[in-house]
Every structure is written in structure tokens, then in C-alpha cells.
mmCIF file of the C-alpha atoms, coordinates in Angstrom:
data_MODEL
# 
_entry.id   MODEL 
# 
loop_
_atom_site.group_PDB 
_atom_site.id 
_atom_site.type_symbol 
_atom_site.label_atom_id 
_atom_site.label_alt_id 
_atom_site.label_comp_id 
_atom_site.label_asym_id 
_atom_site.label_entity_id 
_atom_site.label_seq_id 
_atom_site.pdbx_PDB_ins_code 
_atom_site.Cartn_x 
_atom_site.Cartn_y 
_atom_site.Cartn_z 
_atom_site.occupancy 
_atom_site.B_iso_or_equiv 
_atom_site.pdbx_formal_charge 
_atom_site.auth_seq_id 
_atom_site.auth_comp_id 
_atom_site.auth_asym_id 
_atom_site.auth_atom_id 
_atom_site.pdbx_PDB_model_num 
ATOM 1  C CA . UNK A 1 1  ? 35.218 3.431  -68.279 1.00 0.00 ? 1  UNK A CA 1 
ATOM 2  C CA . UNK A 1 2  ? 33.288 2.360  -65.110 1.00 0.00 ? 2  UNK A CA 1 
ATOM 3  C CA . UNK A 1 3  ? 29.874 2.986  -64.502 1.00 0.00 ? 3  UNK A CA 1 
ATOM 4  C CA . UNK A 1 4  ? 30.914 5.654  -61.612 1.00 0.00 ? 4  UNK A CA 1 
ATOM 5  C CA . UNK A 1 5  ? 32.677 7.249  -64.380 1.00 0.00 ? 5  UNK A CA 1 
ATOM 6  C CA . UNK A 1 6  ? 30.269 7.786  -67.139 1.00 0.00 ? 6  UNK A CA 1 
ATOM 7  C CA . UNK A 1 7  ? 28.437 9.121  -64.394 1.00 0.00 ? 7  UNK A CA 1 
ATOM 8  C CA . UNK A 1 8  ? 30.576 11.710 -63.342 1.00 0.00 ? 8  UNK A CA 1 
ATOM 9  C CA . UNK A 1 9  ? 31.381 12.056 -66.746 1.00 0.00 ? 9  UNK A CA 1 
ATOM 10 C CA . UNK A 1 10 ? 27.943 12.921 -67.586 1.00 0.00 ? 10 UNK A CA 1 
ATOM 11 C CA . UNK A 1 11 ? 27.348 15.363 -64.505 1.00 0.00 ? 11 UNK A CA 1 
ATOM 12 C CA . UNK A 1 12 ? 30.060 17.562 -66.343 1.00 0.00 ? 12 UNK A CA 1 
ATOM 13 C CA . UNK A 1 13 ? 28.672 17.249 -69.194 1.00 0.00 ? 13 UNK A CA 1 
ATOM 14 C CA . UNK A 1 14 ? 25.219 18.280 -68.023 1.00 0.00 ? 14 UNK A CA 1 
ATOM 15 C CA . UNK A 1 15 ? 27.027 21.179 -66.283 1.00 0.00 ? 15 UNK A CA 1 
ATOM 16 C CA . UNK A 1 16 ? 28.787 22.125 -69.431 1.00 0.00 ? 16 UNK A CA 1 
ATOM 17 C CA . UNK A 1 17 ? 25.661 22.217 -71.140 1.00 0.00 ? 17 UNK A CA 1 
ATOM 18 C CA . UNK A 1 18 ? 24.008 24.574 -69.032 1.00 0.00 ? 18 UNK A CA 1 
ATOM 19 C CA . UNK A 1 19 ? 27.152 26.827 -68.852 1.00 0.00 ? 19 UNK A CA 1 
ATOM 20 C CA . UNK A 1 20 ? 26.529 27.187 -72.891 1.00 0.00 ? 20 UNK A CA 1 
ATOM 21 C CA . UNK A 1 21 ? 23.142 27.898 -72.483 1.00 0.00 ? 21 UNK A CA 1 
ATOM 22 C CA . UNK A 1 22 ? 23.553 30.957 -70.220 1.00 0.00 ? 22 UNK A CA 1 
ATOM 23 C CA . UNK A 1 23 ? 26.464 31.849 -72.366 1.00 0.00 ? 23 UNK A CA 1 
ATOM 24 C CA . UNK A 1 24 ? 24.317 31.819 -75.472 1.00 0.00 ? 24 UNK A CA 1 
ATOM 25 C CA . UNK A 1 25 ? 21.256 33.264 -73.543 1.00 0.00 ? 25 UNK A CA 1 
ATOM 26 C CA . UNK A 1 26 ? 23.485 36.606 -72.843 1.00 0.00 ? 26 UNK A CA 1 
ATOM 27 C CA . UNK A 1 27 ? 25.437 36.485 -76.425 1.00 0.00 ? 27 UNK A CA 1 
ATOM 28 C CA . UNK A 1 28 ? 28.787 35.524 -75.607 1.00 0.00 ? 28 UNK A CA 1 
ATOM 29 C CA . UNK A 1 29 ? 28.765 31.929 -76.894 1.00 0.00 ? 29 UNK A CA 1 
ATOM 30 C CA . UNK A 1 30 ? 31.571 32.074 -79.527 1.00 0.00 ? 30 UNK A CA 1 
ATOM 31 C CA . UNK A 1 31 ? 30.855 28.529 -81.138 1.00 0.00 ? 31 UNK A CA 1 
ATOM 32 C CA . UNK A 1 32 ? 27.071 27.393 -81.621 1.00 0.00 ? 32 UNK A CA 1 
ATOM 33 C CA . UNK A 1 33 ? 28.576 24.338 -82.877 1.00 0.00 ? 33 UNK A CA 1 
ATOM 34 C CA . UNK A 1 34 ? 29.497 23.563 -79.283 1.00 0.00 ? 34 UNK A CA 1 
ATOM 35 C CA . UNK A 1 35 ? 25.919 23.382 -77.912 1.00 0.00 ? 35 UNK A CA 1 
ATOM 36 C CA . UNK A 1 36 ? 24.850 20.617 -80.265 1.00 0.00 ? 36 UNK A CA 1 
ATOM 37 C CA . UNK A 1 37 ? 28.392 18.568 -80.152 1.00 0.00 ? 37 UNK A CA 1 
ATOM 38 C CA . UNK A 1 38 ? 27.737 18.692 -75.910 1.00 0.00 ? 38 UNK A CA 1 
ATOM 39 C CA . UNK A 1 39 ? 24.264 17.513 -76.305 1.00 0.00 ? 39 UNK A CA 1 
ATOM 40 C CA . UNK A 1 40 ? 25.504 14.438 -78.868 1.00 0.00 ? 40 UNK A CA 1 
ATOM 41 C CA . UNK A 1 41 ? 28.131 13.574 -76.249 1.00 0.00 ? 41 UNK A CA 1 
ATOM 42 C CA . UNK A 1 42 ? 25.439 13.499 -73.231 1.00 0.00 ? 42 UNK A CA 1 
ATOM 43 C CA . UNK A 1 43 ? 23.428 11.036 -75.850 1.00 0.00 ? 43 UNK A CA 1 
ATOM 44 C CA . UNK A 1 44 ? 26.366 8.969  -75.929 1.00 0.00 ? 44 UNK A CA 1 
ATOM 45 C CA . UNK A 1 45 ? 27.305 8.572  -72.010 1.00 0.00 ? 45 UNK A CA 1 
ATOM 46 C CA . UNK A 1 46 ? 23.254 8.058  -71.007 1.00 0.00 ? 46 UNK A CA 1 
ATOM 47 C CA . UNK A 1 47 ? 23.047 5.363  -74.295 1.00 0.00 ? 47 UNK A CA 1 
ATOM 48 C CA . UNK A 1 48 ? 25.848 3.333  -72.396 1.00 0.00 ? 48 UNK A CA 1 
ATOM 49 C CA . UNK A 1 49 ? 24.846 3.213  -69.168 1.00 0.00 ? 49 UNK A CA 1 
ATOM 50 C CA . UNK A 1 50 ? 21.138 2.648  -70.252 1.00 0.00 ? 50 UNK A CA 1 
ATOM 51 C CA . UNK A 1 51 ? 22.762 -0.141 -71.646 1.00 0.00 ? 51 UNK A CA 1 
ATOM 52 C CA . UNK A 1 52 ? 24.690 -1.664 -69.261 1.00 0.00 ? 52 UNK A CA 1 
ATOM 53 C CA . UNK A 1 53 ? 21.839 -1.183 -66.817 1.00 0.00 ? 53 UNK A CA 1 
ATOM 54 C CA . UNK A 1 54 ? 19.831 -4.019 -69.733 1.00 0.00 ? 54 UNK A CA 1 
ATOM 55 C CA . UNK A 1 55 ? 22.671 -6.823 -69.253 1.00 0.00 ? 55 UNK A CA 1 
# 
């Protein structure tokens, strides 16, 4: 993936995230699991660009 597309990748991620969080704030989050596997996956995206911005 391009850089312009780990970084749109990672605004829906970050957007995601914060849907889960209101979801889970209110009690309708159906799978906790979800919240942590979102957060890994945001981990991942800024790791490679953070990366790539080294090189």
C-alpha cells in the first residue's frame, strides 16, 4: 500500500475506534474483543509509516 493509503487507512481506523468506544460507553458493544483487535491494527498502520518516514 502507498503512504496515502495507510493514511486513509488509518483515519478509518481511528474513526472505527471511536465508534466502539461510544458503543461500549452506552452498552451496546456486542464484541469487546473488537476494541483491542482495532487498536492492534492502528499499531500496525502508524509502525509502517513511522517507518517509512526513517528510510
Amino acid at each position: 500500500m502507498s503512504d496515502d493509503d495507510l493514511r486513509k487507512e488509518l483515519f478509518d481506523l481511528n474513526r472505527e475506534a471511536f465508534n466502539l468506544r461510544i458503543q461500549k460507553g452506552i452498552g451496546q458493544l456486542s464484541r469487546p474483543s473488537q476494541v483491542s483487535a482495532v487498536r492492534r491494527d492502528i499499531a500496525r498502520v502508524k509502525t509502517i509509516l513511522s517507518e517509512r518516514e526513517r528510510t
